[in-house]
C-alpha positions as a Markdown table, in Angstrom:
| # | Residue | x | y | z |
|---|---|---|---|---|
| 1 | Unk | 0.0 | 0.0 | 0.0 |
| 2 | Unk | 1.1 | 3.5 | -0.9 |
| 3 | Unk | 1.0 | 6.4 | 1.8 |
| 4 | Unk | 1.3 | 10.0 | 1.4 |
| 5 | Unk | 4.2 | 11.5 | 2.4 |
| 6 | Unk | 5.1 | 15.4 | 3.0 |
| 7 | Unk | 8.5 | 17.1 | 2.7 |
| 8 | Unk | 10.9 | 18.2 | 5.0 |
| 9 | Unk | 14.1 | 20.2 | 4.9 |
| 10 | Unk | 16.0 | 20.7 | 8.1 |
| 11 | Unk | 17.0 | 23.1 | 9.1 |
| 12 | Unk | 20.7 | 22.5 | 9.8 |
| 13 | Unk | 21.9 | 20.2 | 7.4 |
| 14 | Unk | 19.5 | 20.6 | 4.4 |
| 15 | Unk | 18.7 | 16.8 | 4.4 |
| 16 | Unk | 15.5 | 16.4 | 2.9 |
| 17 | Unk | 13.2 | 13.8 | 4.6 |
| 18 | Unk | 9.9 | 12.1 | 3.2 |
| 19 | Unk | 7.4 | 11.4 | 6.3 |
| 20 | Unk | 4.3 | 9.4 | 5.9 |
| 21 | Unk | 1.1 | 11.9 | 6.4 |
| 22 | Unk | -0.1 | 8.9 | 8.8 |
| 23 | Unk | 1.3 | 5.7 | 10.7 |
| 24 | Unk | -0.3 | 2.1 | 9.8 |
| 25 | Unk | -1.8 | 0.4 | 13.2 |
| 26 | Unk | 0.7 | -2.3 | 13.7 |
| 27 | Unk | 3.6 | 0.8 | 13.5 |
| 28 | Unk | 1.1 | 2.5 | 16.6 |
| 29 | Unk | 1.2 | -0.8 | 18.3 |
| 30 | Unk | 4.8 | -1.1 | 17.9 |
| 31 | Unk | 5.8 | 2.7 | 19.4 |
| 32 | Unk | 3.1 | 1.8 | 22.1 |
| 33 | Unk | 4.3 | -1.9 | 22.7 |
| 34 | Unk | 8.2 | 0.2 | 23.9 |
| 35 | Unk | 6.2 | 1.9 | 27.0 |
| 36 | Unk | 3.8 | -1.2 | 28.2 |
| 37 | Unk | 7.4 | -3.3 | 28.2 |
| 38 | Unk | 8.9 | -0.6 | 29.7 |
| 39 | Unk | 6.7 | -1.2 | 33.6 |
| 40 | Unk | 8.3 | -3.8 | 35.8 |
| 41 | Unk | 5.6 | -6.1 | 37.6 |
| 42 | Unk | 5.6 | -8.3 | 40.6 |
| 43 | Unk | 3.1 | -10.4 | 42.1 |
| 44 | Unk | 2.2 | -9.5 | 46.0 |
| 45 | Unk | 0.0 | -9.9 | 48.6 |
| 46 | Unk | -2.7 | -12.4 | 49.4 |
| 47 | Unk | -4.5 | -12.0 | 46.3 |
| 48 | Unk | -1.6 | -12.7 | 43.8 |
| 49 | Unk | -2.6 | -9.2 | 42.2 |
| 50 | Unk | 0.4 | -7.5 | 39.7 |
| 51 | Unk | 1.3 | -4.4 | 41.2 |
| 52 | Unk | 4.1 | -2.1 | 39.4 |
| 53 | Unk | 6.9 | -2.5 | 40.9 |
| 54 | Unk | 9.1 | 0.1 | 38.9 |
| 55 | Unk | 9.3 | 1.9 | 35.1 |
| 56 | Unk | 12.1 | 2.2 | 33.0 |
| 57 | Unk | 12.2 | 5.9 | 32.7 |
| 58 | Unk | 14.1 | 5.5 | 29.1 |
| 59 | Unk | 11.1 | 4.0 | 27.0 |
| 60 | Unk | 10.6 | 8.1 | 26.0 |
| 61 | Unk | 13.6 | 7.9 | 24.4 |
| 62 | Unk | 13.1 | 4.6 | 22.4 |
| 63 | Unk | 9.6 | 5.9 | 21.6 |
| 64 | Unk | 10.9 | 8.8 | 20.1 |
| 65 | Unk | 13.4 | 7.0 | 18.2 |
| 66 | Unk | 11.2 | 4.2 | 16.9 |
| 67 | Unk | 7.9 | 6.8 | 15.8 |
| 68 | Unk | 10.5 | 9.2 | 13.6 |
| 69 | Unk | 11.9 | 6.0 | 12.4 |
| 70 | Unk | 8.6 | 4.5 | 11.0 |
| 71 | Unk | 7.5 | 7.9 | 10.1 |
| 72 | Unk | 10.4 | 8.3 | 7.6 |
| 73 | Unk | 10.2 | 7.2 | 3.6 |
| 74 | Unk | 12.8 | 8.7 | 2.0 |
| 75 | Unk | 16.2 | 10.5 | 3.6 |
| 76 | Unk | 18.7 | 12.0 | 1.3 |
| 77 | Unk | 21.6 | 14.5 | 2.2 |
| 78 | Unk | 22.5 | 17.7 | 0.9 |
| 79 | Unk | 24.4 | 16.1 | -1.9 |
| 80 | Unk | 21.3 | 14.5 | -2.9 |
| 81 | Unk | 22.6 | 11.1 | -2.1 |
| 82 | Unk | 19.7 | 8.6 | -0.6 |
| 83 | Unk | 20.9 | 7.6 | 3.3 |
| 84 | Unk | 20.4 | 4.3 | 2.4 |
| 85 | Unk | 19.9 | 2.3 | 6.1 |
| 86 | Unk | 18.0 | 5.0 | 8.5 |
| 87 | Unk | 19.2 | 4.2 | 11.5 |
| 88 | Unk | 19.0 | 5.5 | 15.5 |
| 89 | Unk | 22.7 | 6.2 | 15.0 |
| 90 | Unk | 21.7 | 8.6 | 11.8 |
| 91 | Unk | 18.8 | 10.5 | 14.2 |
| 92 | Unk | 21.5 | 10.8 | 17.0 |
| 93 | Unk | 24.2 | 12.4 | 14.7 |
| 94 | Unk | 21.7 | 15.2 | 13.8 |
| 95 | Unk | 21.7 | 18.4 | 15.5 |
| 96 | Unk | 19.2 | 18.6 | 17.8 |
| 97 | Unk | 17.5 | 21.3 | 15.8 |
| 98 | Unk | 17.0 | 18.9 | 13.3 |
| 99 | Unk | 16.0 | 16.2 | 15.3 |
| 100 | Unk | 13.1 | 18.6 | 16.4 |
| 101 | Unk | 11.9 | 19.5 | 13.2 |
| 102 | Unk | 12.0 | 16.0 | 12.2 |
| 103 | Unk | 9.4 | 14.8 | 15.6 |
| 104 | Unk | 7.0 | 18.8 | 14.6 |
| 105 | Unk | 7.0 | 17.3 | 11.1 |
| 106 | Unk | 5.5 | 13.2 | 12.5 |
| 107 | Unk | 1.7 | 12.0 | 11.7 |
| 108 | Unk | -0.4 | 12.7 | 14.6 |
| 109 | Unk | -3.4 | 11.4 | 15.8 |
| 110 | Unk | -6.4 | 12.6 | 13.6 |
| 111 | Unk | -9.0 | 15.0 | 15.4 |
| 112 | Unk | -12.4 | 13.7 | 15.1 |
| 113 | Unk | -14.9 | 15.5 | 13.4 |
| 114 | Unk | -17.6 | 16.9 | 15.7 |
């Protein structure tokens, strides 16, 4: 299936990014899927009821990573040369300027008509 996409120049280094205009529902589950494995559960008490026992505070990170990297079609640099394999290590070489436009520029959840 073909998506829309929208262009993006950063702002920094000029790469030009294609972003899907929406995510696909098994790309929501999997950004959602980082947080829910993220909570740390233990068994206590008479009842046997889970109670959270702790949260790994870094699933924000890993969400971010993982929506811009489903969110991205196309990435070429300001030679025009297609980054071939978009990886975390490309997002975290990117000034954080970049980086920002990138997440203002993500699908976001559509507003329902009233």
């Amino acid at each position: 299936m073909d998506r829309p996409t929208t262009e993006v120049t950063l702002p920094i280094s000029k790469m030009v990014v294609e972003i899907y205009t929406y995510y696909l529902r098994g790309e929501r589950k999997a950004i959602e899927a980082i947080m829910l494995g993220s909570v740390n559960w233990k068994t206590s008490g008479k009842d046997g009821k889970p109670q959270m026992d702790g949260v790994d505070t870094s699933y924000r990170a890993r969400m971010e990573d993982k929506a811009v990297l489903l969110a991205i079609h196309k990435l070429t640099d300001s030679n025009k040369e297609l980054v071939n394999e978009i990886t975390t290590k490309v997002l975290d070489d990117l000034p954080d300027e970049d980086f920002k436009a990138l997440q203002d520029a993500l699908p976001t959840q559509r507003q329902k008509k009233k």
